[in-house]
C-alpha positions in Angstrom: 21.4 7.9 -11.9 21.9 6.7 -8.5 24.7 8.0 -7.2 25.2 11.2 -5.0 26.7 13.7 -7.0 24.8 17.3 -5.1 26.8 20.4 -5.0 26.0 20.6 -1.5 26.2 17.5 -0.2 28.0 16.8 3.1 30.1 14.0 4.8 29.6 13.5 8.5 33.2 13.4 9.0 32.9 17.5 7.5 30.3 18.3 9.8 33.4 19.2 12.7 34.4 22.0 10.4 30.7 23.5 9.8 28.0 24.3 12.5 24.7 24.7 11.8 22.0 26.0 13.8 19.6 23.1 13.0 18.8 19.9 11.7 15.9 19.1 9.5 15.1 15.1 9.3 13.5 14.2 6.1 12.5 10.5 5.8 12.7 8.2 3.3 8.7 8.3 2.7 8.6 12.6 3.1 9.7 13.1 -0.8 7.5 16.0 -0.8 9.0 18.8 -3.3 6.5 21.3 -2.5 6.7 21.3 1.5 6.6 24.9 2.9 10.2 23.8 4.7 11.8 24.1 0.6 9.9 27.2 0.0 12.8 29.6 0.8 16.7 28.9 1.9 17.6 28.3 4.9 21.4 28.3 5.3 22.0 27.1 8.9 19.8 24.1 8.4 21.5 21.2 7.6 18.7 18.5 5.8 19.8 15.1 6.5 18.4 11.7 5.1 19.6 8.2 5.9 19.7 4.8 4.9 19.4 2.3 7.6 19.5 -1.4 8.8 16.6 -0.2 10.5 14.3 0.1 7.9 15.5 -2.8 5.3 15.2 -5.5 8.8 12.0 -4.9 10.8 10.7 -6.9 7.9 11.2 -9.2 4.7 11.0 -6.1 1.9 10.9 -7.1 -1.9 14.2 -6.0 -3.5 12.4 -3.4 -5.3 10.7 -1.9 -2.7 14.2 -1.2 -1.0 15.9 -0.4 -4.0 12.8 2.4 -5.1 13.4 4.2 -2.1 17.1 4.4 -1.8 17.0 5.0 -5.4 13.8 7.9 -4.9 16.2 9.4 -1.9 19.4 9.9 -3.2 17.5 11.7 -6.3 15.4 13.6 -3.6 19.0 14.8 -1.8 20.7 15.8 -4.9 18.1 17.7 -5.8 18.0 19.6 -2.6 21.7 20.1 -2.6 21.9 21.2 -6.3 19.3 23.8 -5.3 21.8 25.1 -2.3 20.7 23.5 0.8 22.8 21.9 2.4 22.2 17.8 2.8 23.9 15.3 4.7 22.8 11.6 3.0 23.9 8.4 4.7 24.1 5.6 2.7 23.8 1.9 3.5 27.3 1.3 3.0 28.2 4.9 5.1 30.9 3.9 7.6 29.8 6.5 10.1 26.4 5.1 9.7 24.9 4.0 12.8 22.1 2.0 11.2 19.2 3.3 13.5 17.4 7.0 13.1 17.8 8.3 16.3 21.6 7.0 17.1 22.2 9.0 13.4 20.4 11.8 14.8 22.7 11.9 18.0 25.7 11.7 15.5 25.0 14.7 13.5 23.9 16.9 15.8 27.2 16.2 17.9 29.3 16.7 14.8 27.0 19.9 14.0 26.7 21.1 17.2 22.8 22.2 16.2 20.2 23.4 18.8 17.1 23.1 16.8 15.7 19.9 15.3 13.0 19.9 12.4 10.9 16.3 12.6 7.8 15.8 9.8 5.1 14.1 11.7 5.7 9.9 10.7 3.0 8.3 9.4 4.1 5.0 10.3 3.0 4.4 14.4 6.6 2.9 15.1 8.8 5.9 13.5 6.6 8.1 15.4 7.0 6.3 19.0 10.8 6.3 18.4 11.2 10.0 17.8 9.0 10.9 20.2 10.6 8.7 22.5 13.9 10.4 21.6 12.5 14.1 21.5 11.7 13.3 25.7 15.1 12.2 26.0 16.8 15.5 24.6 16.0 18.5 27.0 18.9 21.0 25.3 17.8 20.5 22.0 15.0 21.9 20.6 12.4 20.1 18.4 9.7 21.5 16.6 7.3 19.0 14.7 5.8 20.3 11.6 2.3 18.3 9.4 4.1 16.4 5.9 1.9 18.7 4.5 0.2 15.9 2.5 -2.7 14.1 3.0 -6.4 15.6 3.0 -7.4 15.1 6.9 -5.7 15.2 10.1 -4.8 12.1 12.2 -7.7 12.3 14.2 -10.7 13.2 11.3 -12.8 10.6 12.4 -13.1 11.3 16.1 -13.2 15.2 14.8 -16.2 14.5 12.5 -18.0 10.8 13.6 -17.3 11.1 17.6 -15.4 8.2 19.2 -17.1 4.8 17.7 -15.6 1.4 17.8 -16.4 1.3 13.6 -17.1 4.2 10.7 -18.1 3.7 7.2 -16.2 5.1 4.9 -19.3 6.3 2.2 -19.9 8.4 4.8 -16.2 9.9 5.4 -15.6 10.0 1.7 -19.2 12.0 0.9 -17.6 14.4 4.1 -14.5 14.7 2.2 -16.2 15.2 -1.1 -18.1 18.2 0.7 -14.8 19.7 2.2 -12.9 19.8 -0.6 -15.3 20.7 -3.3 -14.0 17.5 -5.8 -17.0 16.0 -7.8 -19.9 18.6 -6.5 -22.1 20.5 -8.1 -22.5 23.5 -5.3 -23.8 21.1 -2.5 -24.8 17.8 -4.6 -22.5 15.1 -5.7 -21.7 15.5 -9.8 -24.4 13.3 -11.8 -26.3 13.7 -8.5 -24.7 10.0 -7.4 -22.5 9.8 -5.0 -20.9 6.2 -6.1 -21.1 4.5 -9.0 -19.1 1.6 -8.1 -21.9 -1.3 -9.3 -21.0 0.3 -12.8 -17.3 -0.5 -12.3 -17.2 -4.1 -12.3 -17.0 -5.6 -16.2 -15.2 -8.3 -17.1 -12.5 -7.5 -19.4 -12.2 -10.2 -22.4 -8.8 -11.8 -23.6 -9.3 -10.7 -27.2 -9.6 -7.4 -25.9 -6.4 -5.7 -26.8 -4.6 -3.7 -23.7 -2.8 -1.0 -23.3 0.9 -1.3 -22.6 1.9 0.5 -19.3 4.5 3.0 -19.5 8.0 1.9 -17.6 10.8 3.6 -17.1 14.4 2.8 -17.6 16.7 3.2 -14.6 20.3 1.0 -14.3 20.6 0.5 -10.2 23.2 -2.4 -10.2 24.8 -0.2 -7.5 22.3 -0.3 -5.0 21.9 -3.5 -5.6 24.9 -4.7 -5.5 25.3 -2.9 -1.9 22.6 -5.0 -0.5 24.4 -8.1 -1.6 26.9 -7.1 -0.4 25.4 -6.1 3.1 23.5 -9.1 3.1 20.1 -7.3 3.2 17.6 -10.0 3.0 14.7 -9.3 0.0 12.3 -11.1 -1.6 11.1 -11.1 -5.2 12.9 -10.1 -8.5 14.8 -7.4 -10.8 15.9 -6.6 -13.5 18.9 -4.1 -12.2 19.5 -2.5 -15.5 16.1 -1.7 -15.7 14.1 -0.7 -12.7 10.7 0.6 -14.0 9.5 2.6 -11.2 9.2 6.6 -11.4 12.0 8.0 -8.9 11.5 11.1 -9.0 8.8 14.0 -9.1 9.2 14.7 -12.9 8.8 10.7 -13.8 5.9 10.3 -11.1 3.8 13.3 -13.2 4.7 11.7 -16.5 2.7 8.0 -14.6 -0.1 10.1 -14.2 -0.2 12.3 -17.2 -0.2 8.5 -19.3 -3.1 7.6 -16.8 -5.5 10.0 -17.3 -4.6 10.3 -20.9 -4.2 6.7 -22.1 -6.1 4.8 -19.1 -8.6 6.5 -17.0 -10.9 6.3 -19.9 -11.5 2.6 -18.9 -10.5 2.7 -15.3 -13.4 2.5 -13.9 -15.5 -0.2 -16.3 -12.4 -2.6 -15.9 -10.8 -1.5 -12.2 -11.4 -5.0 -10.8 -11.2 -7.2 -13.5 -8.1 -9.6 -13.6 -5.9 -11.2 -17.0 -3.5 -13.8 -16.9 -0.4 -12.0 -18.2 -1.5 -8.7 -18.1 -0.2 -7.0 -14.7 -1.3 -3.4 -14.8 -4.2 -2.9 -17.7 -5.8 0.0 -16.4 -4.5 1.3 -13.2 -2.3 4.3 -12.6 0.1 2.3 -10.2 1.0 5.6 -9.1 0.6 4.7 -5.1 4.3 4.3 -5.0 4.8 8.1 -5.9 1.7 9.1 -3.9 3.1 7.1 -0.7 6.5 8.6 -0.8 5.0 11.6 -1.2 6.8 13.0 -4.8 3.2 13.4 -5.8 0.1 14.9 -3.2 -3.4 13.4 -3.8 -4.8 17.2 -4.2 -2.2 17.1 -7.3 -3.2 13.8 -8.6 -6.9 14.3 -8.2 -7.4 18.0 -9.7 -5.0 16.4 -12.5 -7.8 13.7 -13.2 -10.5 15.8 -12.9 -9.3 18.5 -15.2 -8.4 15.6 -18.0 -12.5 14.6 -17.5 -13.8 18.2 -17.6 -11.5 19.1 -21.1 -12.9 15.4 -22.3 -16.6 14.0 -20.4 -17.5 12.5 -23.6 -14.3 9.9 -23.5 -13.8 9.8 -19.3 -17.4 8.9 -18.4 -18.3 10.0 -14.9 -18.2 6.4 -13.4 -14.2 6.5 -15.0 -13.1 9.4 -12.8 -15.8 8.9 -9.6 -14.2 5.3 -9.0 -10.5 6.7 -9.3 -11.3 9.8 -7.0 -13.1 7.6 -4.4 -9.8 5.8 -4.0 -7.2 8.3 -3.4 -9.5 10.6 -1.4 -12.1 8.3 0.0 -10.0 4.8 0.6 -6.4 5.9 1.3 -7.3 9.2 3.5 -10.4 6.4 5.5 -7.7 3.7 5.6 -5.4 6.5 7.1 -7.9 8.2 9.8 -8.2 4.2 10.7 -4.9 3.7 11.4 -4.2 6.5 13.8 -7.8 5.8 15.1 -6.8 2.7 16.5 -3.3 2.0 17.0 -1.4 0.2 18.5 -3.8 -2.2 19.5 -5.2 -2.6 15.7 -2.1 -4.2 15.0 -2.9 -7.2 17.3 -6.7 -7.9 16.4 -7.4 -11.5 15.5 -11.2 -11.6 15.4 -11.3 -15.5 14.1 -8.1 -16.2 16.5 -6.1 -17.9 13.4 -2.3 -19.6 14.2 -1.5 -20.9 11.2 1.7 -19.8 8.3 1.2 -18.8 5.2 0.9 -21.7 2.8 4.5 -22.1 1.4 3.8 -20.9 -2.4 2.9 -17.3 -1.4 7.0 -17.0 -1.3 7.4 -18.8 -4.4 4.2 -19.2 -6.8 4.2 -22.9 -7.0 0.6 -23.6 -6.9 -2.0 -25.4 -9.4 -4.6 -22.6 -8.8 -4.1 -20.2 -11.1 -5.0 -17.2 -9.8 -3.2 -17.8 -7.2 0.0 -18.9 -9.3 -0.5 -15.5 -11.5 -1.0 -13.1 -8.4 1.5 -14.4 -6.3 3.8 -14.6 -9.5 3.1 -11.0 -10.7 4.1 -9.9 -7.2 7.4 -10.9 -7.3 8.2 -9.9 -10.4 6.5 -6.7 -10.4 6.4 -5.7 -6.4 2.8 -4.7 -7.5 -0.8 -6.3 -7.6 -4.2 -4.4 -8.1 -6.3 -3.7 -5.1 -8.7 -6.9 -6.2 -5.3 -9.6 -6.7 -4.8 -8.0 -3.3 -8.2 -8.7 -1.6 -10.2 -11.5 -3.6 -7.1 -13.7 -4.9 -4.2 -13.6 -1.9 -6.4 -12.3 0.9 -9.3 -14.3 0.3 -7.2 -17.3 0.3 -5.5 -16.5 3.0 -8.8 -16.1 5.1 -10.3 -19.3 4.3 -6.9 -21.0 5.3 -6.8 -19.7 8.9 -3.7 -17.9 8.3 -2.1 -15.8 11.6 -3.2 -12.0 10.4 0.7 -11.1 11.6 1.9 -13.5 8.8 -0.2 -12.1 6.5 0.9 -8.4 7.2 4.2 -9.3 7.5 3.9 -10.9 3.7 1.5 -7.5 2.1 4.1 -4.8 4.2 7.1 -6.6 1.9 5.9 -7.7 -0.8 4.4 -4.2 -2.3 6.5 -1.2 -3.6 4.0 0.9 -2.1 3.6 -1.1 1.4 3.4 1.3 4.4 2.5 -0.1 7.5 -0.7 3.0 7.6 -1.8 1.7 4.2 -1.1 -1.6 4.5 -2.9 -2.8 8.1 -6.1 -1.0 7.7 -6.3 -2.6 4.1 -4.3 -6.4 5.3 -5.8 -6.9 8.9 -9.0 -5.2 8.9 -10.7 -5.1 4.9 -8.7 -8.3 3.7 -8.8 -10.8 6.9 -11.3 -9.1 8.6 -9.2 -9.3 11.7 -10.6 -6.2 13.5 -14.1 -7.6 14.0 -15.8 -5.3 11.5 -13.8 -1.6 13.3 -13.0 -1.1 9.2 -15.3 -3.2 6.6 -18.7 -4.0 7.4 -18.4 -7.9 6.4 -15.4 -10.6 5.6 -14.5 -10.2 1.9 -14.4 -13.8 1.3 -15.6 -15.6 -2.0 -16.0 -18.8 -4.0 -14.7 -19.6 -6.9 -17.6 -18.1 -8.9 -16.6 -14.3 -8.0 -13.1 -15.1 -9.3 -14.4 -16.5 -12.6 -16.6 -13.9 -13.2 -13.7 -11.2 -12.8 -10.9 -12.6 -14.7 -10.0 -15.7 -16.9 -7.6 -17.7 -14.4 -10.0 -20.3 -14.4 -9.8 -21.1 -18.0 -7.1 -22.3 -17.7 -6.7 -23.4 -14.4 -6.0 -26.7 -13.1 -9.0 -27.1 -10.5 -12.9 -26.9 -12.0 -14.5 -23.7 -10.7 -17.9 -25.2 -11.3 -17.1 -28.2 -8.8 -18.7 -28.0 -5.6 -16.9 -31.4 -4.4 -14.4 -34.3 -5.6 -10.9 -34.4 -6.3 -10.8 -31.2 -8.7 -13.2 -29.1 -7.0 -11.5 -25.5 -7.0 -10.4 -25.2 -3.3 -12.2 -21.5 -2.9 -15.3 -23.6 -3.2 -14.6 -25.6 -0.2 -12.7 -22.9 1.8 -15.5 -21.2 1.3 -18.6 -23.1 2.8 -15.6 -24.6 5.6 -15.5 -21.0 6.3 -19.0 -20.1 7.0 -20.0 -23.4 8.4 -16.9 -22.8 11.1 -17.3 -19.4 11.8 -21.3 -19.1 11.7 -22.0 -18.2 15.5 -19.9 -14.9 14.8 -21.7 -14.6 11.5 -24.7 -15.1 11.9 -24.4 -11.2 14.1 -23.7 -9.5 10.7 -26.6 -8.4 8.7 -25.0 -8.7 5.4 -24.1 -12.2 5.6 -28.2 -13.4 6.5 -28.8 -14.7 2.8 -25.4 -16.6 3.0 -25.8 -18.2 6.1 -29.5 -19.5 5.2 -28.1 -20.6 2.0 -25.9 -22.9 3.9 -28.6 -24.0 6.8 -30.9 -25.1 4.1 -28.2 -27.6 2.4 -28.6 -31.2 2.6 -26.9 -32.7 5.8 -24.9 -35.1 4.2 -23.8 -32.5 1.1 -22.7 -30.1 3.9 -20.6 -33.0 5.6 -18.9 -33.5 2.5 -17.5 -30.1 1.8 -16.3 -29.9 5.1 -14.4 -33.0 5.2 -12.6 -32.3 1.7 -11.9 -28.4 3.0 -10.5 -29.5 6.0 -8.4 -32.6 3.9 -7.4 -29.6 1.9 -6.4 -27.6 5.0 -4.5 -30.4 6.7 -2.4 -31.3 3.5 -2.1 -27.4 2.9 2.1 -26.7 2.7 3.1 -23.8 5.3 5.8 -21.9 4.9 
């Protein structure tokens, strides 16, 4: 289903003959069933939701992405009306439609003739500016601004708990977290009295191994897109319009997690960031779609996991359900707390001062490295890529080819379902290219070719040789690699963790060293941009 079929639903052109006393703005990332604002009826407030130019433009989105929210909205508004509130839902194709939030705002409460406007706090830094911007501008109306209701920690945890720092590490917020909330601990002491067990959670998964299929659901949304053909929305990536497979609604994003914890979480952790040609998904929830638009909370998702390995600690080993925790209430509540930390300036870091484009195959797969090719190919048939695809394979790459961070963010905000810009910078400018200066991870993530063979079997079949250093079929990574320490080694050589790499390199023969950087930068200079 994807049309608009609510009891309740109105038409702006209807709103002359109805006043109501307020408006109540839900976004098209505040999906959130359980918010205290559905709790009880409120007849005089009118709930509106819209589709806008505004939000498919301010970047290149993949066509799923676009189509999962519009689809995740309109199911989110007819479930509001068919429960008796009253919704007003714009679509794309909406004559009255404005195209902009605010200018749809000023519509409906003209047409309404409201007093009182309800705003969820953004949690994406330009949403918020705008209404803020707008809530100045409107004296005789009143606006009261209420918490999503969501996420773990306020904007501000890390000045709340850490002080004002110019960099925090997030073992430490997580173990705070893990204190506040009670997840994991045994009275005052982490369960299995570790607090991480991530060095247990990185085995190489086998290609005789036989995988799990994912569970994917059926939905036919030739509609939608057919209305962004025909408004000329420009996407990237594929579908399959007669089958979208991502959950849309509350009910379909419980059933993703229920098969997680049931079928997967068992092996999550042993397998998290191992890699398979043709095998997209293997042991991860991809539930961050549901989480981001909020259908499902973290507290929901995480007492879900953990009662599936208290019923069952014999088959989810405590490394399994420590390394899924960590993320949702470590990583995406730090990354978060980062975000709000530091913007808007964190959105213009460019520690190595890199210029250049993306090389041209990130919009199109056609490369001869393999993981590259199976990554890049994944994402835009999938709109999805594990956290390590994300970091080791396109990141990494990226990195070593002195790629323009906004490029790079541009490409991770569109290409992902799940893309947000609060998820997506902290993870894109400051963990993957290291762009911040070290404000979010505490060294570049950048690797040869050896970390990638040891994590997946790309190079098996891959065109370049992983084991070559140098020549004409040395895997580039190798090259990028030493190009990169050797070019960046003054502003390396200041970070602690990188000592053993840097004398590595200071002890290699001269004319070896000379080498390697002459065929990385050949590489570099012959590298198609897009």
């Amino acid at each position: 289903m994807t049309q608009l079929h609510g009891a309740c639903l109105q038409q702006l052109s209807q709103l002359k003959q109805r006043s109501f006393e307020r408006v109540a703005l839900l976004l098209g990332d505040q999906l959130n069933a359980q918010h205290s604002w559905f709790q009880e009826q409120h007849p005089d407030t009118l709930f509106v939701m819209f589709e806008m130019r505004q939000e498919t433009d301010y970047c290149q989105h993949h066509i799923q992405k676009v189509v999962g929210f519009f689809v995740a909205m309109r199911h989110f508004a007819n479930a509001l009306a068919n429960a008796g509130r009253s919704v007003l839902y714009l679509t794309l194709d909406e004559a009255d439609n404005q195209q902009n939030l605010t200018a749809n705002l000023d519509a409906v409460i003209d047409s309404c003739e409201a007093t009182e406007v309800w705003l969820q706090q953004p949690d994406e830094y330009r949403l918020d500016q705008q209404l803020l911007d707008w809530v100045e501008q409107h004296e005789k109306v009143h606006c009261s601004w209420f918490d999503s209701e969501h996420f773990l920690t306020e904007r501000d945890v890390l000045k709340q708990w850490f002080g004002a720092s110019r960099n925090y590490l997030m073992e430490s917020f997580y173990r705070r977290v893990r204190k506040q909330t009670g997840y994991l601990m045994e009275n005052d002491k982490p369960a299995g009295g570790k607090w991480n067990y991530d060095k247990d959670n990185r085995k190489k998964l086998s290609s005789r191994q036989s995988q799990p299929q994912p569970l994917l659901f059926s939905h036919d949304v030739s509609a939608i897109v057919e209305m962004l053909t025909q408004a000329r929305v420009k996407t990237i990536g594929n579908i399959n319009a007669e089958q979208f497979i991502w959950p849309v609604t509350r009910r379909e994003s419980k059933q993703l997690l229920d098969f997680f914890v049931t079928e997967l979480l068992p092996s999550f952790g042993d397998y998290q960031d191992a890699m398979l040609v043709d095998q997209w998904s293997l042991y991860h929830s991809r539930i961050s779609f549901a989480l981001n638009t909020k259908m499902l909370s973290p507290r929901y998702v995480v007492e879900t996991a953990i009662a599936a390995w208290q019923c069952d600690p014999e088959r989810i080993s405590l490394n399994q359900i420590e390394g899924f925790i960590r993320q949702i209430i470590g990583w995406r509540e730090f990354v978060r707390a980062i975000y709000w930390q530091f913007m808007p300036d964190y959105a213009q870091q460019n520690h190595f001062e890199y210029q250049q484009a993306l090389p041209k195959f990130y919009w199109d797969a056609d490369t001869k490295l393999n993981c590259l090719h199976h990554s890049i190919r994944q994402s835009l048939d999938f709109a999805y890529a594990h956290h390590i695809q994300r970091l080791m394979i396109t990141g990494n790459f990226a990195l070593l080819t002195e790629c323009d961070p906004d490029a790079v963010d541009a490409w991770y905000l569109g290409i992902y379902i799940d893309a947000l810009q609060w998820v997506e910078l902290p993870n894109t400018r400051g963990m993957s290219q290291f762009a911040d200066g070290g404000i979010l991870a505490t060294k570049p993530y950048v690797s040869s070719g050896s970390y990638i063979q040891k994590m997946s079997n790309y190079c098996d079949t891959c065109h370049y040789d992983v084991k070559a250093k140098t020549g004409e079929n040395a895997c580039p990574f190798n090259l990028l690699y030493w190009h990169f320490i050797d070019r960046h080694h003054d502003k390396l050589v200041k970070n602690g963790r990188m000592g053993l790499i840097l004398k590595q390199w200071e002890k290699r023969d001269a004319n070896e060293k000379r080498q390697i950087i002459q065929e990385a930068q050949a590489f570099l200079d012959n590298l198609p941009r897009s």
